[in-house]
N, C-alpha and C positions, 0 to 999 in steps of 0.2 A: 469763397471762390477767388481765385489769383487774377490779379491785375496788371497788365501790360502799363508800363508807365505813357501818360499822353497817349492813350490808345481805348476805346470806348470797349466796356466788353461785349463780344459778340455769341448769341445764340444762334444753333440753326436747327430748325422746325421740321424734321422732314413728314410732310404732309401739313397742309393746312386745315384741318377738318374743325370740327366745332369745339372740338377744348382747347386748339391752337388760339383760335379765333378768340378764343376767353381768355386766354393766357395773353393774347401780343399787348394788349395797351398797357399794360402795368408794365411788363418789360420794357416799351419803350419810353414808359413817363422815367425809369429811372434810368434812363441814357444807355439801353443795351442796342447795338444795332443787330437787327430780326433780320434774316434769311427764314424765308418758308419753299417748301415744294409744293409743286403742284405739275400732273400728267401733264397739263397744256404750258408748264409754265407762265400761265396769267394769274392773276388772284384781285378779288375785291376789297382785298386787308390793305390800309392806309398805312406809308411809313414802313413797308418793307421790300426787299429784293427779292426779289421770286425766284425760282429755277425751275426748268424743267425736270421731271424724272416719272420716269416710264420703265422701271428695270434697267435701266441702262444709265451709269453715272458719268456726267460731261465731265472735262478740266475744270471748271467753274467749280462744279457741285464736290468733285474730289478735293477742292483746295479748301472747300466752307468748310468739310468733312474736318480736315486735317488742322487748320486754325482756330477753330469754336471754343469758347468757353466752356459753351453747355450746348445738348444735343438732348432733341428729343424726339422720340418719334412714334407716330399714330398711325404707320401703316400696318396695316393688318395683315397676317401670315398668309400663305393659299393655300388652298385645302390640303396640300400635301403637306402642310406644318410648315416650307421652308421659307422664310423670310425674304422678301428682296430687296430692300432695304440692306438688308447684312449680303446678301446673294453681290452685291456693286458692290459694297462698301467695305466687307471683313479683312480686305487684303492691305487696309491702309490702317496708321497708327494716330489716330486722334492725341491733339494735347489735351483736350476737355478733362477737368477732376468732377462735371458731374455728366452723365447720362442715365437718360430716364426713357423709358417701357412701359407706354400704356400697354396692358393687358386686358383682360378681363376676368371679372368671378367666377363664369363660365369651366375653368381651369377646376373649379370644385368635385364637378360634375352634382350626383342625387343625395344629400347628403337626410333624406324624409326631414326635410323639416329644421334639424340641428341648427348649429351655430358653428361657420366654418373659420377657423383661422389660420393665418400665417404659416405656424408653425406645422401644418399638417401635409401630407404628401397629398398632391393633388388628384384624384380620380377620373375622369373626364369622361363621359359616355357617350357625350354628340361629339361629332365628326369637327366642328365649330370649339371644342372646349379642348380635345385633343391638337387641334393646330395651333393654339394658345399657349398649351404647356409648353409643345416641344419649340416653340420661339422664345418663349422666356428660356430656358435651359440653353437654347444660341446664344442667345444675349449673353447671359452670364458667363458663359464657357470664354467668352473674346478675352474674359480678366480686365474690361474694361473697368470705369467704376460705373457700374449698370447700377441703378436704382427702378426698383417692378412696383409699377400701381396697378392694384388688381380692383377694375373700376364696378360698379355696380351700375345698373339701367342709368343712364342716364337723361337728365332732362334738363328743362330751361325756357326760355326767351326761345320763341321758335318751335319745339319740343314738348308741349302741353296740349292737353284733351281739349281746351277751350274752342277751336274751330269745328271740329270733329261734334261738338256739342250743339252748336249751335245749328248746323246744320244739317243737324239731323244721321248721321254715318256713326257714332257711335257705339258702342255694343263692347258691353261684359262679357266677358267669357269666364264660364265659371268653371274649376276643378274646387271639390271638397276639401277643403286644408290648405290650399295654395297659397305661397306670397311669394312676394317679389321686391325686390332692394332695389334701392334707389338714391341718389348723388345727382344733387346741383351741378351743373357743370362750374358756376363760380367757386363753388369749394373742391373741385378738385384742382382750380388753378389755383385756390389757395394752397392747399397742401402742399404743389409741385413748387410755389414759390419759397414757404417753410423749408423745404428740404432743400433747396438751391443755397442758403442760407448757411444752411452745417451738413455739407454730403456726408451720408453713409454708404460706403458700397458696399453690393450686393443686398443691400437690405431689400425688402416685398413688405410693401405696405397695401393693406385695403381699404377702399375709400368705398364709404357708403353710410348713410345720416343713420345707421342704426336702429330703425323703424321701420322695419317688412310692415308688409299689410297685403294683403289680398287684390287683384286687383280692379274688383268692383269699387271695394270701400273710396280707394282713388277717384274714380269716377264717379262715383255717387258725391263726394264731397265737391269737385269742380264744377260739378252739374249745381250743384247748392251755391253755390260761389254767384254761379248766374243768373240763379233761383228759377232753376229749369226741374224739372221733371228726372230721375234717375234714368239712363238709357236704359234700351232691354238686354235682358239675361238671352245666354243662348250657351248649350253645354259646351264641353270642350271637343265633346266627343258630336256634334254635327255635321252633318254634311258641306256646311256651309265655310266651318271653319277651315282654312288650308293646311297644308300639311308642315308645311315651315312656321304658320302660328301655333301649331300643336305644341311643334317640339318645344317651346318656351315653357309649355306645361309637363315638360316629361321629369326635369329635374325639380325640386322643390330645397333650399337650404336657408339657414339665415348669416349674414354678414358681419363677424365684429369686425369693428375697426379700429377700437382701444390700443392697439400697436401705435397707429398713427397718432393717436392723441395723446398717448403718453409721450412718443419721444420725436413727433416733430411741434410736440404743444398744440398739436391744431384743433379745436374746434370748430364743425362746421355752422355758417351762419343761419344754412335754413337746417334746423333740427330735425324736420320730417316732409313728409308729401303733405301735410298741411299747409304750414307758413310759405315753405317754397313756393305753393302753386298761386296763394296768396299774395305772394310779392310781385310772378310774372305778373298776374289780372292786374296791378294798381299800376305798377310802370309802364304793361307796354297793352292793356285793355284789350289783349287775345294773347293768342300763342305768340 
């Protein structure tokens, strides 16, 4: 990353969401000063400058744009694929050498089962997986140096069955042969810290611990954690289940991530929905 002499480097976050929230303290234990967004312009993150943005980018927010080191941004596409984030922003020239594109797996679409990588054209069959691609292909068209993290379920601190469990609300939903991928959110800020490190542009990296599993087995193992009882089974195909939890069971693939580990070195820390879910219960004794 290039450094302004006598001048601290500066990140801007747009959207504060929960991998921002994992990513800001490290950034700021090593002296970067954090700009994040948020609609209302307020935020609960310590140590940074907040901005407003609502579609509509202020003098303020256009100068963070245009001065940044590094940029990154977690707002999500709208159903019509178009970005707005880029919709405010595209018409200005960032000095940043790195920006990064959370994405999502999503972008796959049904691959039965396989093992999706990188290198493949994406498929996308939900309405959600299509707005995904055609954002990442914005991004990249800008000639920025875009960097795509194509994230896997994510979880964490916050993000875990343990509540859900204990009180009873629970419930497997089962599809025959189903999994689902899954990523710490600490390791994807580790990644995005790796590659801050030595930018590649346009590179698409997926982040995900490599360990699909079903996702009773998840649950059955957090419920053992508490040394509760397995919650119950109920088909996917129910009455009960809604129609927006369905569609999570319509596609089915599996995650490598070996790109990311071979060339940003990164291994993740929690290996699987085992250890992870292990780590949240000891540090923070629920979700």
């Amino acid at each position: 990353m290039s450094r302004h002499i006598n001048k601290p480097q500066s990140a801007l976050l747009l959207g504060a969401g929960y991998v921002a929230r994992s990513l800001t303290p490290e950034l700021i234990q090593r002296g970067w000063d954090v700009t994040v967004t948020t609609r209302s312009g307020t935020t609960t993150l310590d140590g940074v400058r907040c901005l407003p943005f609502n579609g509509e980018a202020s003098d303020a927010l256009q100068m963070a744009f245009v001065e940044a080191d590094m940029i990154l941004t977690s707002i999500p596409p709208m159903k019509d694929g178009s970005d707005p984030a880029l919709e405010a922003l595209a018409h200005l020239s960032p000095s940043a050498d790195w920006v990064g594109y959370l994405s999502a797996t999503s972008v796959y679409g049904d691959r039965q089962g396989r093992w999706a990588f990188e290198g493949e054209a994406p498929t996308p069959s939900l309405k959600r997986g299509r707005a995904r691609a055609e954002a990442e292909v914005a991004w990249i068209e800008t000639l920025w140096p875009v960097h795509i993290f194509r994230l896997a379920g994510i979880y964490g601190p916050g993000r875990a069955p343990f509540t859900k469990l204990r009180n009873g609300t629970a419930r497997a939903v089962i599809k025959d042969g189903h999994v689902v991928n899954r990523i710490h959110v600490d390791d994807i800020a580790s990644a995005i810290h790796l590659s801050l490190k030595d930018p590649n542009p346009q590179a698409i990296y997926n982040l995900a611990d490599g360990h699909p599993a079903p996702p009773q087995d998840v649950l059955d193992y957090a419920a053992g954690l508490l040394q509760q009882a397995p919650p119950p089974r109920v088909s996917v195909e129910h009455e009960n289940v809604s129609k927006m939890a369905r569609s999570f069971y319509a596609e089915c693939k599996r995650i490598n991530a070996d790109k990311a580990r071979r060339e940003l070195d990164w291994t993740p820390l929690h290996t699987s929905y085992r250890d992870g879910l292990a780590a949240i219960l000891e540090a923070n004794g629920s979700d």
